[in-house]
C-alpha positions as a Markdown table, in Angstrom:
| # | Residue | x | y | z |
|---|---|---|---|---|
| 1 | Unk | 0.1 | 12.0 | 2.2 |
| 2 | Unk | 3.6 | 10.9 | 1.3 |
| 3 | Unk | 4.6 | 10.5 | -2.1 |
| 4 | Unk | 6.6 | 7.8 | -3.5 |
| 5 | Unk | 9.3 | 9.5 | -5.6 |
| 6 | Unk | 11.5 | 6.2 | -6.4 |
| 7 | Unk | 8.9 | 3.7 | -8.5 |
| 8 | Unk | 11.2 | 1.7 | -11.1 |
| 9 | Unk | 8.1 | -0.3 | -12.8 |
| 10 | Unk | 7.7 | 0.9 | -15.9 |
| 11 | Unk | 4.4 | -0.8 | -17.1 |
| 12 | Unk | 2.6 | 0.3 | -14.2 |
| 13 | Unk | -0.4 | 3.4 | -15.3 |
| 14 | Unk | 0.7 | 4.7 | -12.8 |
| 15 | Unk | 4.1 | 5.3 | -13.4 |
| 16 | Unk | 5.3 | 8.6 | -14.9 |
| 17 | Unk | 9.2 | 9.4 | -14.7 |
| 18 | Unk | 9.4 | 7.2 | -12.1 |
| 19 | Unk | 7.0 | 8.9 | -9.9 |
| 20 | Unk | 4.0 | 7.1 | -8.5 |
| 21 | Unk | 1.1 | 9.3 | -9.6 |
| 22 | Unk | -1.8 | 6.9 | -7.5 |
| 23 | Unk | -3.9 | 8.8 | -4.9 |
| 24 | Unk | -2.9 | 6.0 | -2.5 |
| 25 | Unk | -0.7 | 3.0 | -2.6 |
| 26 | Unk | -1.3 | -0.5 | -0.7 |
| 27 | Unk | 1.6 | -2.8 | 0.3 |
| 28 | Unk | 1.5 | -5.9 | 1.0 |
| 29 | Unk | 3.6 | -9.2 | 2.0 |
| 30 | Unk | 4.0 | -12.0 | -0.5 |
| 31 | Unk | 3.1 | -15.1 | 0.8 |
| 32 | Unk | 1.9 | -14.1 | 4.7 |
| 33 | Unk | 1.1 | -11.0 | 6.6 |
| 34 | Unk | 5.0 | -10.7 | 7.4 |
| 35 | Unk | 7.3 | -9.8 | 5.2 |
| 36 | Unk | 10.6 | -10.2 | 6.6 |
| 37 | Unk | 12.4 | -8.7 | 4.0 |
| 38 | Unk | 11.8 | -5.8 | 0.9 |
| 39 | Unk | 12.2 | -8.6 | -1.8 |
| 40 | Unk | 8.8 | -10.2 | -0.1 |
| 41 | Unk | 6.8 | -7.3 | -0.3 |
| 42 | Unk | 4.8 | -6.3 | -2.9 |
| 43 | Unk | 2.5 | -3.1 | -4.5 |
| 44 | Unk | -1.0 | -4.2 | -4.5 |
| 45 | Unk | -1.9 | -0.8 | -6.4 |
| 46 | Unk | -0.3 | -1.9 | -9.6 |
| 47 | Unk | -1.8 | -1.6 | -12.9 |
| 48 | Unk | -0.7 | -2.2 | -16.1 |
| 49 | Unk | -0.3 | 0.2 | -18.6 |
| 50 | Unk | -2.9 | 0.4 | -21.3 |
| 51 | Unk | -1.8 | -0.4 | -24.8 |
């Protein structure tokens, strides 16, 4: 499985050094199932950090 090495969200739980530490990630597009560019794309596997 390929790891992503670049994540810059910092409240994500699964964030640590900006490393993605989720067994799995989903991507999705915004609005429709194309996404037509990076800025319309989106990680469905985000969760916020617990305080």
């Amino acid at each position: 499985m390929s790891r992503v090495t670049n994540c810059n969200i910092e409240d994500c739980r699964h964030n640590q050094d900006k490393t993605c530490q989720a067994e799995g990630i989903e991507v999705a597009a915004r609005d429709q199932n194309k996404a037509g560019s990076m800025e319309n794309t989106c990680c469905q596997t985000y969760k916020p950090k617990r305080l």
